[in-house]
Each structure stands twice: as structure tokens, then as C-alpha cells.
LOVO-146251 format. One line per field, with one value per residue: x, y, z of N, C-alpha, C in turn; residue in one letter; chain. Coordinates in steps of 0.001 Angstrom, whole numbers. Example, Ala and Ser with C-alpha at 12.3 -4.5 7.8 and 13.67 -1.06 7.14 Angstrom:
2
n.X (13190,12850)
n.Y (-5690,-2250)
n.Z (7800,7080)
ca.X (12300,13670)
ca.Y (-4500,-1060)
ca.Z (7800,7140)
c.X (13200,12900)
c.Y (-3300,30)
c.Z (7800,7870)
aa (a,s)
ch (A,A)
***
This chain:
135
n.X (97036,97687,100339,101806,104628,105013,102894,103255,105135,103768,102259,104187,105272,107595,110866,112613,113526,112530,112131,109744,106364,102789,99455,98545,100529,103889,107456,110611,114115,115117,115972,117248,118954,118920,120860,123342,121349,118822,115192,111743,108266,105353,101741,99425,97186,96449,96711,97480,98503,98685,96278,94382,94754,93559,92729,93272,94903,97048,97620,99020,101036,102465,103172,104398,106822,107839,108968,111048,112116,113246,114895,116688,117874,119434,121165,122401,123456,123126,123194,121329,117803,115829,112549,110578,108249,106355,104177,102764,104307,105519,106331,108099,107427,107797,106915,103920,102767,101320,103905,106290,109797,112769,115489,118388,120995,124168,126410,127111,127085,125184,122391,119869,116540,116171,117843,120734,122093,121696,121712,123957,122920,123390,124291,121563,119921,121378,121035,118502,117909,119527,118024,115453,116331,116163,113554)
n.Y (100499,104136,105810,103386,101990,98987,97921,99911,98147,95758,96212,96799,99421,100701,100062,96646,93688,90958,87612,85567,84943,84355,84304,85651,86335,87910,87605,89270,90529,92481,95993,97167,95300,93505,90858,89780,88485,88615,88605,89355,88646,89524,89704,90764,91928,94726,95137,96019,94948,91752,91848,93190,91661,89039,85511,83613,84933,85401,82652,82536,84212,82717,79955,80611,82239,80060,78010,79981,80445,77935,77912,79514,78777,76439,78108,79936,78528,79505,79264,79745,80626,83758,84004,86980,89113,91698,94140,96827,99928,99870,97083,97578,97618,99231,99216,99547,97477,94423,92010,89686,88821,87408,86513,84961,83710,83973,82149,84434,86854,89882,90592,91815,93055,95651,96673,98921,100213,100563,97567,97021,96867,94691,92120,91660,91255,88893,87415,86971,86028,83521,82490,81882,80301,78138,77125)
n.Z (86914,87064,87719,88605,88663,88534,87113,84955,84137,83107,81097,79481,79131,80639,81495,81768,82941,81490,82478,82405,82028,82397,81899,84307,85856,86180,85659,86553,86202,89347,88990,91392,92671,95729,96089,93599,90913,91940,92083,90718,91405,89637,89975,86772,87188,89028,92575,95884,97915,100078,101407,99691,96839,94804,95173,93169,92041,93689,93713,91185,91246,92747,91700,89766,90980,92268,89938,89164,91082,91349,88715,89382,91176,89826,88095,89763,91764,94708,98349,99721,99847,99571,100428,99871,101116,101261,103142,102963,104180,106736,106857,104719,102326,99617,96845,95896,94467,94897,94903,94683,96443,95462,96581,95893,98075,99585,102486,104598,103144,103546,105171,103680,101866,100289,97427,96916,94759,91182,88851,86759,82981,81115,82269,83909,81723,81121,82811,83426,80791,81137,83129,82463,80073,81435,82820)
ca.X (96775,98065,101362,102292,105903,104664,101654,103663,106829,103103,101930,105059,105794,108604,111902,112728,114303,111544,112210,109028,105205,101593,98189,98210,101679,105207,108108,111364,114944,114881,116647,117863,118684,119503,121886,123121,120074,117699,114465,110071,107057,104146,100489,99242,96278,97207,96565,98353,99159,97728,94703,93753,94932,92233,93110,93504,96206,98437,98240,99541,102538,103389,103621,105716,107590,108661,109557,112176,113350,114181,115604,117804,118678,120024,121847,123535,123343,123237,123336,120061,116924,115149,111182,110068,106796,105932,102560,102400,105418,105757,106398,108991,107083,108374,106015,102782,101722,102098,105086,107477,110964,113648,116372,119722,121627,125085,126653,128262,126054,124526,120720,118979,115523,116169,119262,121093,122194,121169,122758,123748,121470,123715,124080,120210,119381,122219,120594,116991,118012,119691,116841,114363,116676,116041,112146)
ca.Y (101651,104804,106008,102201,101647,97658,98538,100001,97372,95194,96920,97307,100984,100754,99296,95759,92624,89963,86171,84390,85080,83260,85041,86312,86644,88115,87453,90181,91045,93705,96828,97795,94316,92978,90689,89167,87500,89150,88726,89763,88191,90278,89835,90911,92793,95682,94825,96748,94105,90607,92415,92977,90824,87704,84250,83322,85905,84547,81016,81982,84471,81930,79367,80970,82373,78714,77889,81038,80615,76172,78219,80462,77938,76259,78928,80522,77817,79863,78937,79703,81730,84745,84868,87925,89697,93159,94773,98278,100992,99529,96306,97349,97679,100294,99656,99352,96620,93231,91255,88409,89117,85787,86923,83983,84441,82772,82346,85862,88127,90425,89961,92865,92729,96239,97171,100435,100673,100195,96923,96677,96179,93459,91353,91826,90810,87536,86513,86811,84636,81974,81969,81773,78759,76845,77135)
ca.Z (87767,86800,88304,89427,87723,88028,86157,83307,83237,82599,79862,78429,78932,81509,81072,82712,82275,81951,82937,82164,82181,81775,81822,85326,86874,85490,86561,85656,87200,90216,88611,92380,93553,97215,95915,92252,90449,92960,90646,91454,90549,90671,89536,86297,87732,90391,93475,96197,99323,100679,101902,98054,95869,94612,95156,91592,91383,94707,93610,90016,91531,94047,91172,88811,91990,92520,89160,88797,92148,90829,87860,90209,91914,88704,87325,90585,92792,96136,99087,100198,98838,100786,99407,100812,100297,102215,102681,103862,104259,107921,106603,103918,101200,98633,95896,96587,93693,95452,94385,95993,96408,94892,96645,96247,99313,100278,104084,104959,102959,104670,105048,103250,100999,99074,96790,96720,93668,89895,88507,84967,82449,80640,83692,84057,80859,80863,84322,82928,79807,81896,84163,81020,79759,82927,82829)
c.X (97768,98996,101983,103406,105559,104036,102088,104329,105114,102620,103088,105775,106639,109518,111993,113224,113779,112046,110959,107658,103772,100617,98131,99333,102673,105998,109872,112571,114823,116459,117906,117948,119556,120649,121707,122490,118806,116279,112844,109331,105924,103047,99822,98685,96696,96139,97631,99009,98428,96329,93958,93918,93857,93055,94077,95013,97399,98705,98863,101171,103286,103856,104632,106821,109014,109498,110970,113044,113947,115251,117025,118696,119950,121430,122731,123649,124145,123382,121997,119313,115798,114029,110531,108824,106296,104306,102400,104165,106107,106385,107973,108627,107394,107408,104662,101392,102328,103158,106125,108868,111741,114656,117750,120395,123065,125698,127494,127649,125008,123349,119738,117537,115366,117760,119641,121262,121780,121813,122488,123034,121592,123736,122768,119833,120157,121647,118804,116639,118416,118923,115485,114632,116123,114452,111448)
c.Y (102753,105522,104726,101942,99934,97210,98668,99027,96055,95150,97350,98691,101370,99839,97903,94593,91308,88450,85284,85197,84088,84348,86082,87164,87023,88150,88128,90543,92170,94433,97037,96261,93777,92201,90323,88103,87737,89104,88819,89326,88778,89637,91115,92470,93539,95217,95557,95809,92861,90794,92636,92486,89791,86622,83815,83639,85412,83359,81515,82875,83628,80844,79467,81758,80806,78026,78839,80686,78504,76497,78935,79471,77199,76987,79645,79361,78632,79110,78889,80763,82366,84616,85260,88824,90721,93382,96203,98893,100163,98471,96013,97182,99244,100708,99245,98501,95045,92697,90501,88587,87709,86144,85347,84769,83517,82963,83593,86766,88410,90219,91108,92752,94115,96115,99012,100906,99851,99055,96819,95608,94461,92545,91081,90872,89106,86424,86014,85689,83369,81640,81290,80274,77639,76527,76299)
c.Z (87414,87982,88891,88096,87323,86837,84619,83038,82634,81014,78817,77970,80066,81048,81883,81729,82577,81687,82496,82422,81744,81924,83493,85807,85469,86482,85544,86614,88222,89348,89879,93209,95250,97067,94499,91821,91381,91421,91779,90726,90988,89713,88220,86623,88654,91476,94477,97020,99457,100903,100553,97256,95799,94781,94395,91279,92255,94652,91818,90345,92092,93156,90280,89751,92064,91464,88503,89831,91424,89821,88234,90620,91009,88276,88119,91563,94031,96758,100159,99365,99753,99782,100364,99945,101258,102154,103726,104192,105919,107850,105374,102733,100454,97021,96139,95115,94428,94581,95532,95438,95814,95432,97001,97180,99412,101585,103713,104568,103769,104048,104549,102391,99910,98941,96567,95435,92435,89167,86934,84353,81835,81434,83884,83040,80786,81745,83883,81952,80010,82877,83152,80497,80340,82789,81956)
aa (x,x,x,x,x,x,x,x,x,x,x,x,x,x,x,x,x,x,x,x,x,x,x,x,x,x,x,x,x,x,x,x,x,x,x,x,x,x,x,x,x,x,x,x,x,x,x,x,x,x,x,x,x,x,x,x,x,x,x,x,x,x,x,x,x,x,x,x,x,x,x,x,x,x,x,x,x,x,x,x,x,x,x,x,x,x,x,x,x,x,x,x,x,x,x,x,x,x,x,x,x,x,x,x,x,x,x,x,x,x,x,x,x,x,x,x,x,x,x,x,x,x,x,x,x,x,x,x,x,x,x,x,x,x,x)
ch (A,A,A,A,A,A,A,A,A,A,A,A,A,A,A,A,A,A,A,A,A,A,A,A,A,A,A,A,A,A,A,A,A,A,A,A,A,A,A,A,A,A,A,A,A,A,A,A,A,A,A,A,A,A,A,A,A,A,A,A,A,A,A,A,A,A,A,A,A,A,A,A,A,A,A,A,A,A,A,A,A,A,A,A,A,A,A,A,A,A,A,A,A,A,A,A,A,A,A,A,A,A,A,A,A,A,A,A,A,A,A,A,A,A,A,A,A,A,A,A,A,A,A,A,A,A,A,A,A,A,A,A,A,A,A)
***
């Protein structure tokens, strides 16, 4: 879909720091993440929220969802793991192509689902490849 930043990091014409993919779903670090190793799995196809997405497409994010977050788990061993999924501006949705949040959490951090600022790319890319390892 034209103007969807998801859309492009799909196609390959946006920047991002991809973790793993199969035919339907991708799964790639959050640029602006909630906390360190914050990572999104969205659906191939655009789809904007729950209300549109196909079946097909929420059983293959939710699977490779689960396999990144076993990999997270792995590689940062948190303390716990936020999977959050918005639908509508009201809701906290910011981009408007579905996608599930991975957010590792440990006791004391505060409880947020966006990030303020931009986290480096190397970090991005180190977290993506030791998540990739794990898989």
C-alpha cells in the first residue's frame, strides 16, 4: 500500500533490521523501541488492524511472533515479555499496517509500548543477528 513505511521495509525500500521471515509474515527490530531488543512482526500483505487482516495471515504472524519472542528470550533473557498488538489510533496504534509488538521487559521498567528515541543501528543489527542465530 502506498505511503505504508511497513509496506516498503516489505518490499525492501525502507531501511530496517530484519530478524527472520517465511512467505507471509516478517519479523525486524523496532527502530523507536520501548525497551532493548523491542522487535515487530507484521504480515506480508497490508492489512491495516484485526478487523482486516485474513486468517492465514494472523496464524503465520502469531507463529513467527512466538519463535522470535523463544529467541528473545534466549538472547536477553528478560524478565518478562509484553506482546502487544493495537488497532485503531484510540487503541495506540501508530501505524496503521497490523503488527505485534515483542517487547522484553524486566521488574522496574517502566511499562510503555512506544519508544522515544531512535536506537542505534549497530545494536539493531547485533540484536537481529543474535535473534536470527537462535531461530
Amino acid at each position: 500500500m502506498e505511503g505504508c513505511i511497513f509496506c516498503a521495509i516489505v518490499a525492501g525500500q525502507a531501511p530496517s533490521h530484519p530478524i527472520a521471515e517465511d512467505d507471509a509474515a516478517l519479523a525486524f527490530m523496532d527502530l523507536f523501541p520501548a525497551s532493548e531488543g523491542h522487535a515487530l512482526v507484521i504480515p506480508k500483505a497490508h492489512a491495516e488492524n484485526v478487523f482486516e487482516i485474513e486468517d492465514a495471515c494472523v496464524r503465520a504472524v502469531a507463529g513467527l511472533a512466538r519463535r522470535v519472542a523463544v529467541a528473545m528470550r534466549s538472547v536477553l533473557a528478560p524478565d518478562g515479555m509484553a506482546v502487544y498488538q493495537a488497532n485503531g489510533r484510540a487503541a495506540g496504534q501508530t501505524v496503521f499496517h497490523y503488527h505485534v509488538h515483542l517487547i522484553p521487559r524486566n521488574e522496574g521498567s517502566p511499562l510503555t509500548f512506544h519508544g522515544r528515541g531512535r536506537a542505534d543501528d549497530e545494536r539493531l543489527a547485533e540484536l537481529a543477528t543474535a535473534y536470527a542465530a537462535k531461530l
